[in-house]
C-alpha positions as CSV (number, residue, x, y, z in Angstrom):
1,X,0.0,0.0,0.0
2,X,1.1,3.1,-0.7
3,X,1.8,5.9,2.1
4,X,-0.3,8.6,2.4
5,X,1.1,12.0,1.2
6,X,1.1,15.5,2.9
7,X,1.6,18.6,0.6
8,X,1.5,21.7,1.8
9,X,0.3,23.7,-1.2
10,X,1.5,27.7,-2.2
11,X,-0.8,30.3,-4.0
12,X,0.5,32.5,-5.6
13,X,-0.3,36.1,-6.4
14,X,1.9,38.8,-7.4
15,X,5.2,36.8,-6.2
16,X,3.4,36.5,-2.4
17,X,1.6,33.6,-1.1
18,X,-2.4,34.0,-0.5
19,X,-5.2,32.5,0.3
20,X,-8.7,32.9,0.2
21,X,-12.3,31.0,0.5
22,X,-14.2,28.9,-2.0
23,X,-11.6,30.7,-4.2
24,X,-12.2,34.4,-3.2
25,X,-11.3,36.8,-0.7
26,X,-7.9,36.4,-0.8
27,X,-5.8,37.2,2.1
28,X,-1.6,37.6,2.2
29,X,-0.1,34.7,3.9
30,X,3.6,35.5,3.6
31,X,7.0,35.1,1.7
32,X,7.2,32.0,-0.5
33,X,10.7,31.0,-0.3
34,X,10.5,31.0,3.7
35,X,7.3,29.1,3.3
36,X,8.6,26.5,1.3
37,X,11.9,26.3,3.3
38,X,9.6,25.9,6.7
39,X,7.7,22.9,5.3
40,X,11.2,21.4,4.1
41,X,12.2,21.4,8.0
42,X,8.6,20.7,9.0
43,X,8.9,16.8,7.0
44,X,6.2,17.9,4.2
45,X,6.7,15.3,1.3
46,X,6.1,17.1,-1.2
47,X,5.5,20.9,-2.3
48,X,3.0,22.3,-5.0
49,X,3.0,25.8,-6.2
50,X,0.1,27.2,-8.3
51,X,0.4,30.5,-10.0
52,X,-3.1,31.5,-9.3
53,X,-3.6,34.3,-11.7
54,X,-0.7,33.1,-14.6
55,X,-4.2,32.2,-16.7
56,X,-6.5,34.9,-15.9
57,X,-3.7,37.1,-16.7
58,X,-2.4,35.5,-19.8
59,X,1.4,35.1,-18.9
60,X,3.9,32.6,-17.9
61,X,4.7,31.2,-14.1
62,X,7.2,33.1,-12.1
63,X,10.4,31.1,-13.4
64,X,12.3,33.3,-11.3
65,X,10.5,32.6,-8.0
66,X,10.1,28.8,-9.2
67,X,14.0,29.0,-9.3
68,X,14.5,30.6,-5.8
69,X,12.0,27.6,-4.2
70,X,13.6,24.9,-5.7
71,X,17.1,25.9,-4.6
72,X,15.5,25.1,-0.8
73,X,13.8,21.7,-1.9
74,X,15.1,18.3,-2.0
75,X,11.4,17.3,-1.9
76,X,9.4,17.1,-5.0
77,X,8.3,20.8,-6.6
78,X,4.8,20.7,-8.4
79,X,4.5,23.8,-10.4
80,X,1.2,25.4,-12.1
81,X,-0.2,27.7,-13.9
82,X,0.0,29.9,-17.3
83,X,1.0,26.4,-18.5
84,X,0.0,26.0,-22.5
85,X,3.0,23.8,-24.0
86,X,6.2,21.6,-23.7
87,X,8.3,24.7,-24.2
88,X,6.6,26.4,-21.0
89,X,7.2,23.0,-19.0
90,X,10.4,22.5,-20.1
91,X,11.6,25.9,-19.0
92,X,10.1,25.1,-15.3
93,X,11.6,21.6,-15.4
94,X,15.1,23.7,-16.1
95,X,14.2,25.9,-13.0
96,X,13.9,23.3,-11.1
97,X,9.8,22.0,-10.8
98,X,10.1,18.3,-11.0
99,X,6.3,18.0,-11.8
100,X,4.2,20.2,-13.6
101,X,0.1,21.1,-12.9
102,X,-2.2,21.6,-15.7
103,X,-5.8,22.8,-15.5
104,X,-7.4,25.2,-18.1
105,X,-5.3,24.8,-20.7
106,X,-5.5,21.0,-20.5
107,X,-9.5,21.5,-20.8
108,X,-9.0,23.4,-23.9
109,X,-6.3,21.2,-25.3
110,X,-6.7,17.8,-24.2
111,X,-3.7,16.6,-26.5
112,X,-1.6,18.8,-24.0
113,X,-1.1,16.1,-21.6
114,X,-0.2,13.5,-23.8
115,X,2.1,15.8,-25.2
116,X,3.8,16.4,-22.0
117,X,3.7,12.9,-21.1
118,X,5.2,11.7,-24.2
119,X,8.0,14.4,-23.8
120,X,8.8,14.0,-20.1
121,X,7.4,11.2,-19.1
122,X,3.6,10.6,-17.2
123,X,5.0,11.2,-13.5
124,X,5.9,14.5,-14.8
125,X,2.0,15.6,-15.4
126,X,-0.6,16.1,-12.7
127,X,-3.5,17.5,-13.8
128,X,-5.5,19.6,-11.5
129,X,-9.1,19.3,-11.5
130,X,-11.1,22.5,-10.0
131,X,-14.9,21.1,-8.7
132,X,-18.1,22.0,-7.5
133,X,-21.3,20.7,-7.8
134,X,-24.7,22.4,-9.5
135,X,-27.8,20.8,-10.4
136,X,-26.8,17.9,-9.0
137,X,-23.3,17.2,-11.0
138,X,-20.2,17.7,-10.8
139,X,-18.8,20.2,-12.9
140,X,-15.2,21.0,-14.2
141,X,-14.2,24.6,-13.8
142,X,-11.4,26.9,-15.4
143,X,-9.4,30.2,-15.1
144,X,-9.4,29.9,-11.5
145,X,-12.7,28.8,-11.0
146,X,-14.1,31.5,-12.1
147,X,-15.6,29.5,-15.7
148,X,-17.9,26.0,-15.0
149,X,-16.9,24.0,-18.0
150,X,-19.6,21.1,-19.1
151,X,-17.3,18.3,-18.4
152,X,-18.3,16.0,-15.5
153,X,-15.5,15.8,-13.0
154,X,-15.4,11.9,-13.1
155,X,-15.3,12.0,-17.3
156,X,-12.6,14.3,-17.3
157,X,-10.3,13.0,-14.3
158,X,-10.9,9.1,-16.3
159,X,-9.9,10.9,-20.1
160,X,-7.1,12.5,-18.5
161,X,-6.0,9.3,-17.2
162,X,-6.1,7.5,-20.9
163,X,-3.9,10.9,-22.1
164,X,-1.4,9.9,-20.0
165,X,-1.7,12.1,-16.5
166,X,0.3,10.2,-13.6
167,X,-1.7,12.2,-11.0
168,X,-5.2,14.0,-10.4
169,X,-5.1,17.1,-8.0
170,X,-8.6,17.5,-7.3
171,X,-9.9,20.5,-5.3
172,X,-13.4,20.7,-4.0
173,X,-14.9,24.5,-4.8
174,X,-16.8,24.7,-2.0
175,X,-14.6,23.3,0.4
176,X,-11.9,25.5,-0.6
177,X,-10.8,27.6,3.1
178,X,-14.1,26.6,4.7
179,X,-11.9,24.1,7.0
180,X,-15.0,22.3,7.2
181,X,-13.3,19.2,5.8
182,X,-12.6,17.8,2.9
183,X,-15.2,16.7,0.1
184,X,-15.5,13.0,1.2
185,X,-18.1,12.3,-2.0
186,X,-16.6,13.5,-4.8
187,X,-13.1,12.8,-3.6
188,X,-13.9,9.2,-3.3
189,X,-16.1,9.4,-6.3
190,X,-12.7,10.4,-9.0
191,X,-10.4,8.0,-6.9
192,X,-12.3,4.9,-7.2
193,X,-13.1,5.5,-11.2
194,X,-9.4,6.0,-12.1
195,X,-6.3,4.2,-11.4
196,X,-3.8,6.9,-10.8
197,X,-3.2,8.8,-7.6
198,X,-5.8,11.7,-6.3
199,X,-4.6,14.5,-4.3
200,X,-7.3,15.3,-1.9
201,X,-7.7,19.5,-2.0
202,X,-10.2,22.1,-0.5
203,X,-11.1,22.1,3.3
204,X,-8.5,20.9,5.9
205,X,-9.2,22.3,8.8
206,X,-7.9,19.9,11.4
207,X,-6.0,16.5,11.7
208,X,-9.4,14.8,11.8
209,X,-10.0,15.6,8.5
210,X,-6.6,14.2,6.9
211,X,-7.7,10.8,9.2
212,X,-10.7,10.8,7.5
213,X,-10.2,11.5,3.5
214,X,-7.3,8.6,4.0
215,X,-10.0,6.3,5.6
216,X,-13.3,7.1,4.0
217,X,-11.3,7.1,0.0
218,X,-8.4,6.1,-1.8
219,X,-6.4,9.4,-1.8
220,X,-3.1,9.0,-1.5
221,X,-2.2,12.2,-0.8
222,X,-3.7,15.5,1.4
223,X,-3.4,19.5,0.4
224,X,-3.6,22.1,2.4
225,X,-2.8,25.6,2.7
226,X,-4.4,27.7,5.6
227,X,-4.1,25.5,8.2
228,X,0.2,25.5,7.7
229,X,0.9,29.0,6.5
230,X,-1.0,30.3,9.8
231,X,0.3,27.5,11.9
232,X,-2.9,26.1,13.1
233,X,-1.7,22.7,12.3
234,X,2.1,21.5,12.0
235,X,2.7,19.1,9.3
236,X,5.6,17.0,12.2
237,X,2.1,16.5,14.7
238,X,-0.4,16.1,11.8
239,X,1.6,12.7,10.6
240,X,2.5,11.1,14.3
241,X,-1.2,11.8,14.9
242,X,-2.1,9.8,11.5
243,X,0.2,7.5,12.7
244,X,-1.6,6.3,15.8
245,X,-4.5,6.2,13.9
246,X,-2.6,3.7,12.0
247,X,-2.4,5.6,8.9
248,X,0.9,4.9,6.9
249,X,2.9,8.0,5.9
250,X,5.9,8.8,4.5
């Protein structure tokens, strides 16, 4: 069996970490670099950084600050957003991302992550997936939430799957900063239909919450943001709790 995961995850505005609710509202929640170097100490096993606005915006990922984290890192970097071809992952691989996140512009060009895949490799390619239900489905959205797409969130996270993703990072809408928990449904309902890894997103809000999405599904992996940058939880305490709970970690 695999052991669980726990990635702290940055968002990334204007070069400074934020963080907001259900997507919104977003508040400053400090220096980047220091951020990632604190969860290197703190035993986080991995690391994702999401240019939040690269898409809205229309421009590339902060290389330069990409650069900067992965110099503190020996864990593994994801890196997201403004991604739209090989060229742009390629120059993020060179500063030093080992994974790369796509979400809008794999929507819009599905043939992106095969592309990737083919170039790099699948591990290489996690394709985030940005939820939320209406009408009683569950919707795809893009450009930072801010578009629902018509793809169904199962569809999609199963065709990206068949492209050649090595990794879903799935992020519940409306559990996104609620720390209400996270989405138990839908998070169980893309990691039972597919046969690659699901990053749990959208809702930590104590270590109860990590016990439960690695009991209640088959996530491998839990992301968070709030909870570490403000120190309410510490990643070192979060895993010896899961492990009395008899939940493997790394």
């Amino acid at each position: 069996m695999l052991k669980k995961r726990i990635i702290p995850c940055l968002d990334i505005k204007n070069g400074t970490t934020v963080k907001g609710i259900n997507f919104e509202g977003l508040r400053d929640a400090g220096d980047p670099v220091e951020l990632a170097k604190r969860y290197e100490k703190e035993g986080a096993d991995e690391l994702v950084f999401l240019d939040i606005t690269a898409t809205i915006e229309e421009r590339k990922t902060f290389a330069e600050l990409v650069q900067k984290i992965s110099r503190e890192l020996s864990i593994p970097f994801t890196v997201g957003g403004g991604i739209s071809t090989v060229d742009d992952v390629r120059k993020l691989l060179e500063a030093g991302a080992d994974k790369i996140s796509i979400n809008s512009s794999a929507v819009k060009n599905p043939t992106l992550i095969s592309d990737i895949a083919g170039q790099f490799g699948s591990q290489c390619v996690v394709v985030a997936i940005d939820t939320r239900c209406a009408d009683g489905s569950d919707y795809v959205h893009i450009k930072g939430g801010r578009e629902r797409t018509v793809l169904k969130t199962v569809d999609w996270a199963k065709q990206a799957e068949v492209l050649g993703a090595g990794e879903i990072l799935l992020t519940s809408m409306d559990g996104d900063g609620t720390k209400n928990g996270f989405d138990i449904r839908i998070t169980r309902l893309v990691a039972e239909n597919i046969n690659i890894p699901v990053i749990a997103s959208g809702g930590a809000g104590k270590p109860e919450d990590f016990e439960e999405v690695f009991t209640l599904t088959k996530a491998t992996a839990a992301l968070a943001a709030s909870i570490f940058h403000f120190g309410e939880v510490g990643i070192r305490d979060l895993k010896n709790n899961l492990t009395l709970k008899n939940i493997a970690v790394r």
